[in-house]
DOFI-745826 format. One record per atom (N, C-alpha, C, CB): residue number from 1; atom name; x, y, z. Coordinates in steps of 0.05 Angstrom, whole numbers, plus 5000, padded with zeros to 4 digits. Atoms other than C-alpha are relative to their C-alpha. Glycine has a CB too. Layout:
BEGIN
NUM, CA, X, Y, Z $
...
***
This chain:
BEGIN
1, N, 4988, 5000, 5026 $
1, CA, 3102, 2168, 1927 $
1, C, 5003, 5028, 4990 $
1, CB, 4984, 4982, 4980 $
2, N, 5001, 4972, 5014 $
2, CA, 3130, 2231, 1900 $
2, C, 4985, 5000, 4981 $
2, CB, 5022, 5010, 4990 $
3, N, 5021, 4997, 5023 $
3, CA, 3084, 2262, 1845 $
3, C, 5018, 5017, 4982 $
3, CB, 4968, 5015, 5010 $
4, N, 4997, 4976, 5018 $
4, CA, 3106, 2310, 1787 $
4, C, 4983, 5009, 4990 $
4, CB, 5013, 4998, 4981 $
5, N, 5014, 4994, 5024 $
5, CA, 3071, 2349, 1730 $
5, C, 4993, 4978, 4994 $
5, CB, 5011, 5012, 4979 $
6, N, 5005, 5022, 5029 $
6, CA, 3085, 2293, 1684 $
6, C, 4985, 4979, 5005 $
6, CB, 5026, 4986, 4988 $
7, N, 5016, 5014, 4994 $
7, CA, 3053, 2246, 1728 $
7, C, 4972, 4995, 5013 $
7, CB, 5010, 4993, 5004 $
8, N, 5020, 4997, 4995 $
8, CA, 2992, 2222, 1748 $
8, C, 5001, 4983, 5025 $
8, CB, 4982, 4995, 4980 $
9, N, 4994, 5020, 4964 $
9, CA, 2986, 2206, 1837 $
9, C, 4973, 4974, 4996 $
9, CB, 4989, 5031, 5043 $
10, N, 5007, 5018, 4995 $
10, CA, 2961, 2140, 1833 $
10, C, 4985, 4999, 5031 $
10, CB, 5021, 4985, 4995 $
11, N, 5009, 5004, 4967 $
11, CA, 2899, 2127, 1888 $
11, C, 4993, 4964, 4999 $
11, CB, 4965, 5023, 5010 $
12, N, 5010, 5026, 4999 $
12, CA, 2889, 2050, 1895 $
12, C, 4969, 4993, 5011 $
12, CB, 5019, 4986, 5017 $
13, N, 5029, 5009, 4996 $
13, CA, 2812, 2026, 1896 $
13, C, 4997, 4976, 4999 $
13, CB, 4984, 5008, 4983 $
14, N, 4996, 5024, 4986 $
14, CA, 2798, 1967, 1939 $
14, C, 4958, 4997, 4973 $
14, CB, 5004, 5001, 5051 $
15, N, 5030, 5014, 5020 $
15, CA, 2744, 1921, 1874 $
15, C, 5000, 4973, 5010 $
15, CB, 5002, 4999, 4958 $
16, N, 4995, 5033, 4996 $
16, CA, 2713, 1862, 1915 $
16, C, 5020, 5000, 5007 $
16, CB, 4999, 4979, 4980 $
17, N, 4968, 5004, 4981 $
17, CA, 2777, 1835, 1941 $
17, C, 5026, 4996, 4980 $
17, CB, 4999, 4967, 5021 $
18, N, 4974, 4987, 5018 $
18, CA, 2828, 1862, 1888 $
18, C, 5005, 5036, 5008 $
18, CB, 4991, 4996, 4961 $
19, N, 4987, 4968, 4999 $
19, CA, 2863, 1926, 1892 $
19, C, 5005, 5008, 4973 $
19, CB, 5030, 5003, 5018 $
20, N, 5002, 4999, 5030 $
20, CA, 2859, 1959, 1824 $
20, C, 5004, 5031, 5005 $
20, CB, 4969, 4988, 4984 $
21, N, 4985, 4966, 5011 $
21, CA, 2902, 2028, 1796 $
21, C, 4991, 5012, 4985 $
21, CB, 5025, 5004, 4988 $
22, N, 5013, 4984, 5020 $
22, CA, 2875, 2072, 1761 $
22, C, 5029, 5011, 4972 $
22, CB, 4983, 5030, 5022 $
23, N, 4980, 5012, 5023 $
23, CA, 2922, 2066, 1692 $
23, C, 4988, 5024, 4982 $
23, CB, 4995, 4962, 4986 $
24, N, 5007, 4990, 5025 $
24, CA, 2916, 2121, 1637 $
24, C, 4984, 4987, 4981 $
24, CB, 5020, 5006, 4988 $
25, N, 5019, 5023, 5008 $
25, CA, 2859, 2097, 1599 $
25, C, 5015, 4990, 4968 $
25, CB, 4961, 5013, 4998 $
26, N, 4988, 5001, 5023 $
26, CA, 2899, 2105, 1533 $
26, C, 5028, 4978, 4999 $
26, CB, 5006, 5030, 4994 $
27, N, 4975, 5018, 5003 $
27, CA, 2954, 2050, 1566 $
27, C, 4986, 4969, 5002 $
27, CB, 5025, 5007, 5028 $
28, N, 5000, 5027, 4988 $
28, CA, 2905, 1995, 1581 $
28, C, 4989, 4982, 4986 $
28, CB, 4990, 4997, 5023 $
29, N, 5005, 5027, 5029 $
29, CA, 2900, 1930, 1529 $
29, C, 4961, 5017, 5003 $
29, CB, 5005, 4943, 5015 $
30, N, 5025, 5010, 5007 $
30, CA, 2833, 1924, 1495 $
30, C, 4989, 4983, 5000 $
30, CB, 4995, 5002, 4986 $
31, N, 5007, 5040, 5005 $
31, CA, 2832, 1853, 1497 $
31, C, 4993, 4995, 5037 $
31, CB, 5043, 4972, 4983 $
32, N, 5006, 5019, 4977 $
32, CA, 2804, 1807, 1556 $
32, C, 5030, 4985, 5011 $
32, CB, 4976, 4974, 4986 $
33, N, 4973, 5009, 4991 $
33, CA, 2863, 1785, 1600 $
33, C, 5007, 4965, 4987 $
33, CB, 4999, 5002, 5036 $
34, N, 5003, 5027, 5018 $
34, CA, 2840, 1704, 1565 $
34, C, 5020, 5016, 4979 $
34, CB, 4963, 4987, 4988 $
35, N, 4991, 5001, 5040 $
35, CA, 2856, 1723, 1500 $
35, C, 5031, 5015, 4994 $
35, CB, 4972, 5024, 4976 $
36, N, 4976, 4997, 5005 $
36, CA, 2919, 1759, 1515 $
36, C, 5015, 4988, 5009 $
36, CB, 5007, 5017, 5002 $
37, N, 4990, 5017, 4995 $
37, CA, 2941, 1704, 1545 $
37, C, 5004, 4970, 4985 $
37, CB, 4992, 5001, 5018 $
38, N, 4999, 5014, 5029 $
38, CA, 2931, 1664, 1488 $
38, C, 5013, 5005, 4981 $
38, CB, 4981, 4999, 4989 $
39, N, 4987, 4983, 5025 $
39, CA, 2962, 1712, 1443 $
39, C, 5035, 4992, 5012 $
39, CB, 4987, 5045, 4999 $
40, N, 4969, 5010, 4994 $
40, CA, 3029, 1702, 1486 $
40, C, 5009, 4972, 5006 $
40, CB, 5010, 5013, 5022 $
41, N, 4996, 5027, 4999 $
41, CA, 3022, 1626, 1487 $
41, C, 5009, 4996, 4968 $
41, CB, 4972, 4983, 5010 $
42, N, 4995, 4999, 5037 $
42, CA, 3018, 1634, 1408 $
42, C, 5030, 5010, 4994 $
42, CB, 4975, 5025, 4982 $
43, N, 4967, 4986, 5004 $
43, CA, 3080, 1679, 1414 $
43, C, 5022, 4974, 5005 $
43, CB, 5009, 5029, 5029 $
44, N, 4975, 5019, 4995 $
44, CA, 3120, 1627, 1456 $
44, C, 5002, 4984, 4978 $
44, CB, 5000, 4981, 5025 $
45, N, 4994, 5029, 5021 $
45, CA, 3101, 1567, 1399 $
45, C, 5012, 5014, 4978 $
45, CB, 4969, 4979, 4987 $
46, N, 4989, 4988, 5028 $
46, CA, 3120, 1620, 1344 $
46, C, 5035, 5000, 5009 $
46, CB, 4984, 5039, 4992 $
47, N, 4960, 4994, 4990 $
47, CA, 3189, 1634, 1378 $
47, C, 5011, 4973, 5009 $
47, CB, 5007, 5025, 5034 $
48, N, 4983, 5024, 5004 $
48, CA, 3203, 1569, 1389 $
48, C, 4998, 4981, 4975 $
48, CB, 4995, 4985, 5022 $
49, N, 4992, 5011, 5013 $
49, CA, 3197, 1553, 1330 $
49, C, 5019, 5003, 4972 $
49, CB, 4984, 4993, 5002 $
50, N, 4990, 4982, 5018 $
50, CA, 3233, 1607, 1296 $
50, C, 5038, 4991, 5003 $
50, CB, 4988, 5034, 5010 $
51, N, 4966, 5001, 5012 $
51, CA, 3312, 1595, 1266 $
51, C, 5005, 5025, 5015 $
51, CB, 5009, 5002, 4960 $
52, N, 4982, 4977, 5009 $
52, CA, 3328, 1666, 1267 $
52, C, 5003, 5010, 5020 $
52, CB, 4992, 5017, 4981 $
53, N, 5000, 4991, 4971 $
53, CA, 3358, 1691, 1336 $
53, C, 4992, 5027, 5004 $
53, CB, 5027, 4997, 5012 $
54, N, 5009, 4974, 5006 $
54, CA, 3342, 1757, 1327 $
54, C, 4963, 5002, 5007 $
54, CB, 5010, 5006, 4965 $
55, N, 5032, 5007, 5009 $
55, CA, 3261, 1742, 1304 $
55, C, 5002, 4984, 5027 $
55, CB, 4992, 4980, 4964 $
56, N, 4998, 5024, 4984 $
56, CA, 3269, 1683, 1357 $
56, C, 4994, 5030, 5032 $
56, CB, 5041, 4976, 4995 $
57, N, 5000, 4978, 4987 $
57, CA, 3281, 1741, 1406 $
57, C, 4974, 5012, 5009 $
57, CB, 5013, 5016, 4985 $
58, N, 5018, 4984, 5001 $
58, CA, 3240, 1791, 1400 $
58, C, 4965, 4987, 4987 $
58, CB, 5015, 5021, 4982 $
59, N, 5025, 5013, 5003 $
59, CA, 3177, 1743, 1386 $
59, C, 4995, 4995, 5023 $
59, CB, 4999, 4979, 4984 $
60, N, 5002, 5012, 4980 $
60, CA, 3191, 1718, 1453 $
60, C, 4990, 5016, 5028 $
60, CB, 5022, 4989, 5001 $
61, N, 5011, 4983, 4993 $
61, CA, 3193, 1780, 1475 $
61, C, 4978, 5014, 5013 $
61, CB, 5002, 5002, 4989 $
62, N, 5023, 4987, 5005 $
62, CA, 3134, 1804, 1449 $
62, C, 4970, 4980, 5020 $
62, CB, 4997, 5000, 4960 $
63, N, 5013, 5005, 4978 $
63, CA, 3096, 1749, 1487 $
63, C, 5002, 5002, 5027 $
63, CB, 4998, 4986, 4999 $
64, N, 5007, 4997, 4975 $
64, CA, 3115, 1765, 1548 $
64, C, 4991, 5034, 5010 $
64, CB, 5024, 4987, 5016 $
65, N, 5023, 4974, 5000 $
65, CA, 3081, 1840, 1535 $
65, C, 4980, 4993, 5000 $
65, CB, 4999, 5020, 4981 $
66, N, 5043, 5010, 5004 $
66, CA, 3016, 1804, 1512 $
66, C, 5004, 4990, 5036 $
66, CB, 4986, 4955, 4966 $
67, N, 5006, 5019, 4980 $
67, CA, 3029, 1764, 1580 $
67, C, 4991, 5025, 5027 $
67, CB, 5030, 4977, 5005 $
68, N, 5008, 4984, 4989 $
68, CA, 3039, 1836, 1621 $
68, C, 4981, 5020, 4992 $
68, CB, 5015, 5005, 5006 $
69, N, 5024, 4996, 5002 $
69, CA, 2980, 1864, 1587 $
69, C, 4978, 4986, 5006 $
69, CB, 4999, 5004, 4983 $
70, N, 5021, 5023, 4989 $
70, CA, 2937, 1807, 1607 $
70, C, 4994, 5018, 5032 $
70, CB, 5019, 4960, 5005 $
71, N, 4995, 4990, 4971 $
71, CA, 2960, 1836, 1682 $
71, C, 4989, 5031, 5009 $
71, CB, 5031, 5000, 5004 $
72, N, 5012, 4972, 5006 $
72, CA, 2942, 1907, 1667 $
72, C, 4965, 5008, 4992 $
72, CB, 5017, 5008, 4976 $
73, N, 5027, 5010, 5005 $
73, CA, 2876, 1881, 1637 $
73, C, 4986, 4992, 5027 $
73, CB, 5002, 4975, 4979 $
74, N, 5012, 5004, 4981 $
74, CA, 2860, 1846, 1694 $
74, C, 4998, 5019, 5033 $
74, CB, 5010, 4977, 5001 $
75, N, 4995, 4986, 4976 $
75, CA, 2888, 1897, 1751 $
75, C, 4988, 5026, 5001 $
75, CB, 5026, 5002, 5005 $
76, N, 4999, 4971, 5011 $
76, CA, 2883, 1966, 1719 $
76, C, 4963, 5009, 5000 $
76, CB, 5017, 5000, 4962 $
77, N, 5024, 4980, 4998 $
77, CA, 2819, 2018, 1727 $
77, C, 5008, 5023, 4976 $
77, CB, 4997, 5014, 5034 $
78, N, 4993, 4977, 5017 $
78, CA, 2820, 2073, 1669 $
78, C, 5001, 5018, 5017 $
78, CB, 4983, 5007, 4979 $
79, N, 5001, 4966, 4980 $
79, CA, 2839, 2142, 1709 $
79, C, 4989, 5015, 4984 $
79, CB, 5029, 5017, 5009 $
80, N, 5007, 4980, 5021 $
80, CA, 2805, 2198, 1683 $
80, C, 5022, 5020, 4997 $
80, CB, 4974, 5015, 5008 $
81, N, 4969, 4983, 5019 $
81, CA, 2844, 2251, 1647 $
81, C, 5008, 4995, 4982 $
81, CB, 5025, 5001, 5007 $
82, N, 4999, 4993, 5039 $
82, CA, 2869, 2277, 1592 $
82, C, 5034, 4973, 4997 $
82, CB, 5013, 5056, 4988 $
83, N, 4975, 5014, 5015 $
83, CA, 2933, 2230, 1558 $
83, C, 5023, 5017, 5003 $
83, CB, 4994, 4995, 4967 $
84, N, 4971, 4991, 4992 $
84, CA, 3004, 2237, 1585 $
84, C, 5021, 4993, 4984 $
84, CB, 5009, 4992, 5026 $
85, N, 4975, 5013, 5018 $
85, CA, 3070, 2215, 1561 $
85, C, 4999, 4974, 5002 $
85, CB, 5029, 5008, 5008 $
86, N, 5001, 5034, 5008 $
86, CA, 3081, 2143, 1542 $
86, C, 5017, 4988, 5026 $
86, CB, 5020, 4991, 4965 $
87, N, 4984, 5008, 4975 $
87, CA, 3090, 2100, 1600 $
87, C, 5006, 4969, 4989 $
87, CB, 4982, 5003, 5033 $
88, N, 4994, 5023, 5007 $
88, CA, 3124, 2031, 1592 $
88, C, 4985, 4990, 5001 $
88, CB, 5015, 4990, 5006 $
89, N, 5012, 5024, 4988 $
89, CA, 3084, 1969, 1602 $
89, C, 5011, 4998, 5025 $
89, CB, 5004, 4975, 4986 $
90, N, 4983, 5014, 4986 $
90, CA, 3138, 1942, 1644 $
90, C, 4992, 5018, 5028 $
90, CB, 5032, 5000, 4987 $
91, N, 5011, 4972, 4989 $
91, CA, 3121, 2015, 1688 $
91, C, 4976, 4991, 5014 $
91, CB, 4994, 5024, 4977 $
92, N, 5040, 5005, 4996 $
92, CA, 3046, 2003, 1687 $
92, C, 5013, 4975, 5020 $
92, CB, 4970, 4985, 4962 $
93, N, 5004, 5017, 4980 $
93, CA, 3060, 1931, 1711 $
93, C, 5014, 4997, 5034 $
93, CB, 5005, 4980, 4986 $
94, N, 4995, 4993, 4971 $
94, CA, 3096, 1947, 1772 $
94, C, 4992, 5010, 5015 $
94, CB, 5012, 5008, 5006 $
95, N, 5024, 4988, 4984 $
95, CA, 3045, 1991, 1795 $
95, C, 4976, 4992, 5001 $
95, CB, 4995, 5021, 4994 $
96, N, 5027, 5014, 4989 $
96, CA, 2987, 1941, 1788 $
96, C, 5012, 4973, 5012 $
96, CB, 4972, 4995, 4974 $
97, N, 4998, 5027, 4995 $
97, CA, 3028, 1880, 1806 $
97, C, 5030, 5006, 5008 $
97, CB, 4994, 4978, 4974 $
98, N, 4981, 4993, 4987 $
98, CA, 3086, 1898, 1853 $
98, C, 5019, 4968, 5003 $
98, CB, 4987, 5015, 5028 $
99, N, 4995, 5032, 5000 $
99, CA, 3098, 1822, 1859 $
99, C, 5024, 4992, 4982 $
99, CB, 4973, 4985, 4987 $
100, N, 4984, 5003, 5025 $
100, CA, 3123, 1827, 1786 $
100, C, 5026, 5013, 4992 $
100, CB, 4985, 5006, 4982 $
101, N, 4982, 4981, 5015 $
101, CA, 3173, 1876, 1790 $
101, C, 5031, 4998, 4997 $
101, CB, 4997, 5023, 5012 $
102, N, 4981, 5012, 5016 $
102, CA, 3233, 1834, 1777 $
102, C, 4997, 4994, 4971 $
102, CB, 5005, 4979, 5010 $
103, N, 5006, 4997, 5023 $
103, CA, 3196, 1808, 1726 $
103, C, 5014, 5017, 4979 $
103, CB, 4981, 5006, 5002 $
104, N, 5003, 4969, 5021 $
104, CA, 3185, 1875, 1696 $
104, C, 5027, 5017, 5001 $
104, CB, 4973, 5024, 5013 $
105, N, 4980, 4987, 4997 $
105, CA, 3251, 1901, 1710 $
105, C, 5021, 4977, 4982 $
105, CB, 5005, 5008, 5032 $
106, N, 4981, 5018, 5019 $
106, CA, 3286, 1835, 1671 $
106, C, 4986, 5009, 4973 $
106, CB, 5000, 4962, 5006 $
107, N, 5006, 4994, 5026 $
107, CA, 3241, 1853, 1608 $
107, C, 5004, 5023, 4989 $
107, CB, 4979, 4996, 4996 $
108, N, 4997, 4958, 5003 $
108, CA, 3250, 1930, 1615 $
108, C, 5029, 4993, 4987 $
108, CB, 5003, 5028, 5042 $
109, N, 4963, 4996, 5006 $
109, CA, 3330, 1915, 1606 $
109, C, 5005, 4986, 4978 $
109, CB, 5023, 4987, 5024 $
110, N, 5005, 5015, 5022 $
110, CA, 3316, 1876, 1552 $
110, C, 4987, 5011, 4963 $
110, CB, 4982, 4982, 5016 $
111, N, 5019, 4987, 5023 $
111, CA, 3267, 1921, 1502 $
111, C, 5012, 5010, 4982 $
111, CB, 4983, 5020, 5006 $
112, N, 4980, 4984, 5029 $
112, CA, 3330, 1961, 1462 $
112, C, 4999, 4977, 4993 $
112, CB, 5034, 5017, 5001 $
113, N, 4992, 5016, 5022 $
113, CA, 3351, 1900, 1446 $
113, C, 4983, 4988, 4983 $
113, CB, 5013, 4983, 5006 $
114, N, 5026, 5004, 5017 $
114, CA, 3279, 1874, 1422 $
114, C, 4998, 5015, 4975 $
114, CB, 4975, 5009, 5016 $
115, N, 5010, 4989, 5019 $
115, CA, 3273, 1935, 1389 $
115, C, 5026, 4997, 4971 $
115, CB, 4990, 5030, 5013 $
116, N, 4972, 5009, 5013 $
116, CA, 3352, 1925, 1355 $
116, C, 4992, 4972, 4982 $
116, CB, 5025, 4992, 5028 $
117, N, 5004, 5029, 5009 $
117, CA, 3333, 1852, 1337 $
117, C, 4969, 5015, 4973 $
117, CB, 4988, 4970, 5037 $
118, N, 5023, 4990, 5017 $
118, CA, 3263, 1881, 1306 $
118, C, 5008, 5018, 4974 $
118, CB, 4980, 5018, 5019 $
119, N, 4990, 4977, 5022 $
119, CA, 3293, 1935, 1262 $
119, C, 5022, 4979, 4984 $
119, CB, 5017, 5034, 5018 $
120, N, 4987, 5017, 5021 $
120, CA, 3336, 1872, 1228 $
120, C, 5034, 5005, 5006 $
120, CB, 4989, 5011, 4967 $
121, N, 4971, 4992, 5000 $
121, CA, 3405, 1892, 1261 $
121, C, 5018, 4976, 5004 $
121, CB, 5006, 5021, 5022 $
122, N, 4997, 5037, 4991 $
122, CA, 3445, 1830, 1249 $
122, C, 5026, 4989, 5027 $
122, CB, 5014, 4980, 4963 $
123, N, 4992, 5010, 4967 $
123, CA, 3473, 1796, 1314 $
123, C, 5009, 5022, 5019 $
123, CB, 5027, 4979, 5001 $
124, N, 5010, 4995, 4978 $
124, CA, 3447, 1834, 1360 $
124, C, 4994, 4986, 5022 $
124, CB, 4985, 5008, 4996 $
125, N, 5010, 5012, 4976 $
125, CA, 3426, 1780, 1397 $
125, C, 5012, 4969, 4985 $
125, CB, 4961, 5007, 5008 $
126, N, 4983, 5028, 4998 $
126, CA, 3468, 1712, 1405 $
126, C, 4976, 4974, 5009 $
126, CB, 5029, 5003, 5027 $
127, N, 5020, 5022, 4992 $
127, CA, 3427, 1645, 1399 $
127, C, 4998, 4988, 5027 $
127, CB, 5004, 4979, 4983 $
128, N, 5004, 5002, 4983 $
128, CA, 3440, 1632, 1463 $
128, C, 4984, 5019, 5019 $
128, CB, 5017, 4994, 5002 $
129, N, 5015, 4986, 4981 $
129, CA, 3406, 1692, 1497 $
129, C, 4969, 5002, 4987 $
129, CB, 5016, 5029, 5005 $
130, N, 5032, 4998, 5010 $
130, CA, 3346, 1684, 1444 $
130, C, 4984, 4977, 5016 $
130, CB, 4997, 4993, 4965 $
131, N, 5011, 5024, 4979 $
131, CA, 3340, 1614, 1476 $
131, C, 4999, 5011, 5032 $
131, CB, 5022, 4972, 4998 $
132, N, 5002, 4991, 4977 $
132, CA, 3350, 1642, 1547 $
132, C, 4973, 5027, 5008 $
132, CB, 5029, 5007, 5004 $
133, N, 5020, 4987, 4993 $
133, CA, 3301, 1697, 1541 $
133, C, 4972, 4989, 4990 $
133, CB, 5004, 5024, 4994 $
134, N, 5023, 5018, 5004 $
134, CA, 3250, 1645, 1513 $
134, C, 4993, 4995, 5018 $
134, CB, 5001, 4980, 4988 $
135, N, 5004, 5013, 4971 $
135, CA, 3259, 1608, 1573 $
135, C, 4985, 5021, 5018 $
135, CB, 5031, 4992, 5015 $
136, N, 5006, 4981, 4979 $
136, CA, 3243, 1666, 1612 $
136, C, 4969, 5011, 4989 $
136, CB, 5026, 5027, 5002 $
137, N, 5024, 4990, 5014 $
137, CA, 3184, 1685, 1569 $
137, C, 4979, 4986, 5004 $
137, CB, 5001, 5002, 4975 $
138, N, 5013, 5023, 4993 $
138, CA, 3158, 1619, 1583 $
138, C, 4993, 5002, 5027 $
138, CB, 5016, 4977, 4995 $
139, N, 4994, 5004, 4965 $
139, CA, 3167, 1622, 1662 $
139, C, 4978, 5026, 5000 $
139, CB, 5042, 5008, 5018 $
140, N, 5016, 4964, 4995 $
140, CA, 3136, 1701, 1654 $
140, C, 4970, 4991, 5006 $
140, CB, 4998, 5026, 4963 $
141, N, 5030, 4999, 5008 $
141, CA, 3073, 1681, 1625 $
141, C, 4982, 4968, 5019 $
141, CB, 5000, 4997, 4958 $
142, N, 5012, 5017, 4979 $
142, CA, 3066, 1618, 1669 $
142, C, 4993, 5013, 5029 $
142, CB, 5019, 4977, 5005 $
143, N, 4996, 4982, 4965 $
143, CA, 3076, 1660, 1739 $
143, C, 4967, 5013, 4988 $
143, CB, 5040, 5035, 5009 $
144, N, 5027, 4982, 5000 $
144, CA, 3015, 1707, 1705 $
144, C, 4986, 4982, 4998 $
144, CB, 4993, 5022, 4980 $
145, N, 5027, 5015, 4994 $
145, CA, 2967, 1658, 1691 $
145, C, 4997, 4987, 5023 $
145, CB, 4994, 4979, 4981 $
146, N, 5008, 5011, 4975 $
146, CA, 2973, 1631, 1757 $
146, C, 4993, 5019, 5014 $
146, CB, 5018, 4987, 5014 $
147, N, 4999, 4981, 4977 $
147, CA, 2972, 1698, 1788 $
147, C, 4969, 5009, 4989 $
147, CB, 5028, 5027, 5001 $
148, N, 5016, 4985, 5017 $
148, CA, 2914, 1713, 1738 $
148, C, 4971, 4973, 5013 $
148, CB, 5013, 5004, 4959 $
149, N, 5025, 5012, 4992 $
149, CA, 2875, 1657, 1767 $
149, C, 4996, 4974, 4973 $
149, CB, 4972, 5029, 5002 $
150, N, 4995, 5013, 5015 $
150, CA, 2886, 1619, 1697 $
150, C, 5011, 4981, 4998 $
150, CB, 5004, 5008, 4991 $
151, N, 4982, 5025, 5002 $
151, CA, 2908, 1546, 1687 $
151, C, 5006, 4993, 4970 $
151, CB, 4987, 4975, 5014 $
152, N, 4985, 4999, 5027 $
152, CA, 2954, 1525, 1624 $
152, C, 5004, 4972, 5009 $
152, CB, 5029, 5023, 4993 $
153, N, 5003, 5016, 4997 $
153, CA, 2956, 1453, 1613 $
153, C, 5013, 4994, 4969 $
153, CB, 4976, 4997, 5011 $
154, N, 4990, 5009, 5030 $
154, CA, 3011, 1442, 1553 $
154, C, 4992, 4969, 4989 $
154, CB, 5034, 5002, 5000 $
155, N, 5000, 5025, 5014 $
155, CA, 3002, 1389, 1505 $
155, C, 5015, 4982, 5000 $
155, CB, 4998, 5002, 4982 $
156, N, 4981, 5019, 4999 $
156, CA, 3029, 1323, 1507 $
156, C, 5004, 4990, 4975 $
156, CB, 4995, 4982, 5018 $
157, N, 5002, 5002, 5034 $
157, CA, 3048, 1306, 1436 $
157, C, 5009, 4969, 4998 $
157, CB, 5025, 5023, 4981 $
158, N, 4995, 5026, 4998 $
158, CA, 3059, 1229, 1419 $
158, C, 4964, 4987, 5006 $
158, CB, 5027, 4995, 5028 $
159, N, 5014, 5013, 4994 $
159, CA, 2992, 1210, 1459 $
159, C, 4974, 5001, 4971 $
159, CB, 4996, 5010, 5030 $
160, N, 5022, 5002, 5008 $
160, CA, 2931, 1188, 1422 $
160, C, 4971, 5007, 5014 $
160, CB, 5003, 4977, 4994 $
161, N, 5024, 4982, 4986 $
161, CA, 2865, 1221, 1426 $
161, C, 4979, 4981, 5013 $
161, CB, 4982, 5019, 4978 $
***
């Protein structure tokens, strides 16, 4: 892998039987990979249940960052050293989860417009692609909790307890 200044040469460290990157310590969640996987389950029910394609959007978004922070959480080693330039998520997760990097390359192409939809710019984003990147937000965060070792077990609504 070429190196620059700006960056930092990634050495991979075999933990137990994971392979784990050493990640700027200043890029890697605070949270337990659980709970940010909870946080983007919460996202999907908020975005689906949001009117506003825009909000609808960029909620949906936003869980499937909680979902690749979960991944980063679970993969990532703090590197030592001092704090570099801002690296994407999407970035990070391709370098602890190579697996993902469609994934992370459909959400990367996606973030202006997140951030467009977020800043209130109106139709920016057509109800059909808010629903379509739901869908996908949904699919995201299922693929990680499986990859994460996590099982998701939606609710059946109608049944009695």
């Amino acid at each position: 892998m070429p190196t620059s200044r700006s960056t930092t040469r990634l050495n991979p460290q075999r933990i137990g039987t994971r392979l784990e990157l050493p990640v700027p310590a200043h890029a890697l969640p605070h949270r337990p990979p659980r709970e940010l996987l909870v946080l983007a389950r919460r996202g999907l029910d908020e975005a689906a249940d949001t009117r506003i394609e825009g909000l609808r959007y960029s909620t949906a978004h936003l869980a499937a960052l909680r979902a690749a922070a979960a991944v980063l959480a679970a993969r990532a080693t703090a590197a030592p050293g001092r704090r570099n330039r801002l690296t994407s998520v999407w970035t990070l997760l391709v370098m602890v989860a190579p697996e993902l990097r469609e994934w992370a390359a459909f959400f990367a192409a996606g973030a202006s417009k997140r951030a467009a939809a977020e800043a209130g710019i109106p139709r920016v984003v057509t109800p059909r692609e808010a629903d379509d990147l739901l869908r996908a937000a949904e699919q995201f965060v299922a693929v990680v909790e499986v990859a994460l070792g996590f099982s998701y077990q939606p609710l059946l609504e109608g049944l009695a307890s």
